[in-house]
C-alpha positions as CSV (number, residue, x, y, z in Angstrom):
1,X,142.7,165.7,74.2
2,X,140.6,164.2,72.2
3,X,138.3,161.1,72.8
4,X,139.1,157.9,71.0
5,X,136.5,156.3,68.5
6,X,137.4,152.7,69.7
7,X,138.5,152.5,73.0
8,X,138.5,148.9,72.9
9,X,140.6,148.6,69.8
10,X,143.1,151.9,70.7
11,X,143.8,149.8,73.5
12,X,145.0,146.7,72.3
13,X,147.0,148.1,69.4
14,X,149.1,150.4,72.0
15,X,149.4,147.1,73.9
16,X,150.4,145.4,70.7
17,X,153.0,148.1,69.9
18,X,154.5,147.9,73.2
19,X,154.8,144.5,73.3
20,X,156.2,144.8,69.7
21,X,158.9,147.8,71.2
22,X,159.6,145.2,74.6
23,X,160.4,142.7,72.2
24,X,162.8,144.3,69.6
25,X,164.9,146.3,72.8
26,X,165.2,143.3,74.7
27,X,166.4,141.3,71.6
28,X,168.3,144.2,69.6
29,X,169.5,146.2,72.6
30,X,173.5,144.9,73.3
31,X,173.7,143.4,69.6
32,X,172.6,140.1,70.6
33,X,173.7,137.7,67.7
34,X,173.6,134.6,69.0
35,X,170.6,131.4,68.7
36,X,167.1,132.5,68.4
37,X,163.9,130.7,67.5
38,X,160.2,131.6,67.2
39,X,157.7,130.8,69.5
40,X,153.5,130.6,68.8
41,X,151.4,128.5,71.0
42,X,148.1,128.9,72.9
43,X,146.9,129.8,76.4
44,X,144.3,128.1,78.0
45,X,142.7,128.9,81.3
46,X,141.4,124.9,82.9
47,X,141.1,124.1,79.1
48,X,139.5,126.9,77.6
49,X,141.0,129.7,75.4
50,X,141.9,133.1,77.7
51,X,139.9,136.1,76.6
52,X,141.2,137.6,73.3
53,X,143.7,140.8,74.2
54,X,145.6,138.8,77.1
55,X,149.1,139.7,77.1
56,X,151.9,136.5,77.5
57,X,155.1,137.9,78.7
58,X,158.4,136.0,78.2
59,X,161.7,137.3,80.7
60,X,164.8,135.4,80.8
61,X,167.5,135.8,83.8
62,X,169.4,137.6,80.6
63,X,167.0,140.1,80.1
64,X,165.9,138.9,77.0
65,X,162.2,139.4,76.5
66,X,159.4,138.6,74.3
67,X,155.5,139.6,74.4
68,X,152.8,139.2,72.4
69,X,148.6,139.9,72.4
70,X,146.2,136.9,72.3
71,X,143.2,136.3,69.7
72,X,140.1,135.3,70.1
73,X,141.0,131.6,69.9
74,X,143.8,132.0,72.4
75,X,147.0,131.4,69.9
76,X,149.8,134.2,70.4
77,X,152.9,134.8,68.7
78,X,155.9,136.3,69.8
79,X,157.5,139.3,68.4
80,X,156.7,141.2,65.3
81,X,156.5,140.7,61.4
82,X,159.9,142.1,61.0
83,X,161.4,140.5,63.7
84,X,159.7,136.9,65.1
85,X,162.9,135.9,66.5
86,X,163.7,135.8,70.3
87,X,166.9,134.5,71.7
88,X,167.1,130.5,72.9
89,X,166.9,130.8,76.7
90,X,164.8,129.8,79.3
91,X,161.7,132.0,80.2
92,X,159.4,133.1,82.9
93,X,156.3,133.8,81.8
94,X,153.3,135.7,82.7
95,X,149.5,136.4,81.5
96,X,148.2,139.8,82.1
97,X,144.1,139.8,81.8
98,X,142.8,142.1,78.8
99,X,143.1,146.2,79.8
100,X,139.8,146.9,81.5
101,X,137.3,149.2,79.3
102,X,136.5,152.5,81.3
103,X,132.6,153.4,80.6
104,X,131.4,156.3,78.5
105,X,130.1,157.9,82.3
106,X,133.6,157.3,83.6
107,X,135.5,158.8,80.7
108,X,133.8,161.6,80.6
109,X,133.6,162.4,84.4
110,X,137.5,161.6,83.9
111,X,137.8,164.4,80.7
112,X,136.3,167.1,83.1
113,X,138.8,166.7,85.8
114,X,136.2,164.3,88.1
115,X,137.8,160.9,89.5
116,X,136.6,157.8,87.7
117,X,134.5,155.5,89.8
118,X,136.2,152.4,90.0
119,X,134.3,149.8,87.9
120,X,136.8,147.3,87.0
121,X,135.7,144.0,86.6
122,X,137.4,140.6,88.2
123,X,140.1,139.2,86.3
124,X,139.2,136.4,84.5
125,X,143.2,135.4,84.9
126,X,144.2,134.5,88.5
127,X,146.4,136.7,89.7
128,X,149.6,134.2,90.4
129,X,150.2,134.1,86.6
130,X,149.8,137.8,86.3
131,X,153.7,138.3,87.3
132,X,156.7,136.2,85.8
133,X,157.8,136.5,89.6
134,X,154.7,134.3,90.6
135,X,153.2,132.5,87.9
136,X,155.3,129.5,87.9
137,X,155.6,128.7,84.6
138,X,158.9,128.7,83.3
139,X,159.2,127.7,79.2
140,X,162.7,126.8,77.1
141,X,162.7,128.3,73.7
142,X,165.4,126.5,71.3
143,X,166.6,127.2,67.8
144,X,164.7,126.9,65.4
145,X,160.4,126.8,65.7
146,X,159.2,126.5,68.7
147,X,155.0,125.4,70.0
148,X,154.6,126.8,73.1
149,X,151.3,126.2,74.8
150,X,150.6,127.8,78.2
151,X,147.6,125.7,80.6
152,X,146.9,127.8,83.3
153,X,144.5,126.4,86.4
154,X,142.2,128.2,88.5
């Protein structure tokens, strides 16, 4: 197995991707046709932006569902270039915190069968938003464009 160059960045574009993949199965999967909109917005933690490489979930009751990455100036937007659309509904949502980085020490104690220390950081996202089942929030995306900004309080 070889070691990636940018662990940082290998990260957040297999979260990107999979977010991407969530997205187009729970809007393509069952040949959904009906109302869909767009949704971009931005999360704020007591005012300021979340870290950049958050992830905002969207789940419906339906199953539909909708995820995206944060920048650095904590705007999202949901789905992909091919397909921005989700279906109208009404959403739980969630925040996941960035993936935490593994140091170099860890990594390589890891690559030669050794248990990583565990080093991870707090979250910088309390953890009631970090599950659609606990967060709270609860957003209704209509036809058409929709601003969707998420405030979340310590």
């Amino acid at each position: 197995m070889m070691k990636p160059s940018n662990p940082t960045l290998s990260r957040l574009t297999m979260t990107a991707a999979i977010g991407g993949l969530v997205l187009l199965c729970g809007c393509s999967s069952g040949g959904y046709r009906g109302p869909t909109g767009t949704v971009s917005g931005k999360v704020t933690l007591d005012g300021a932006p979340v870290p950049q490489g958050c992830v905002v979930s969207f789940v419906s009751p339906a199953g539909h569902v909708g995820s995206a990455v944060v920048d650095a100036d904590g705007k999202y937007q949901l789905g992909t270039k091919d397909n921005p659309n989700i279906p109208v509904a009404t959403y739980n949502v969630a925040v996941s915190p960035p993936a935490q980085q593994m140091s170099q020490a860890d990594y390589d104690k890891y690559m030669s069968g050794g248990a990583a220390a565990k080093t991870a950081a707090p979250s910088v996202i309390p953890e009631k938003y970090t599950a659609t089942a606990t967060s709270g929030l609860t957003k209704e995306v209509k036809q058409g464009p929709n601003t969707i900004n998420i405030e979340l309080t310590k």
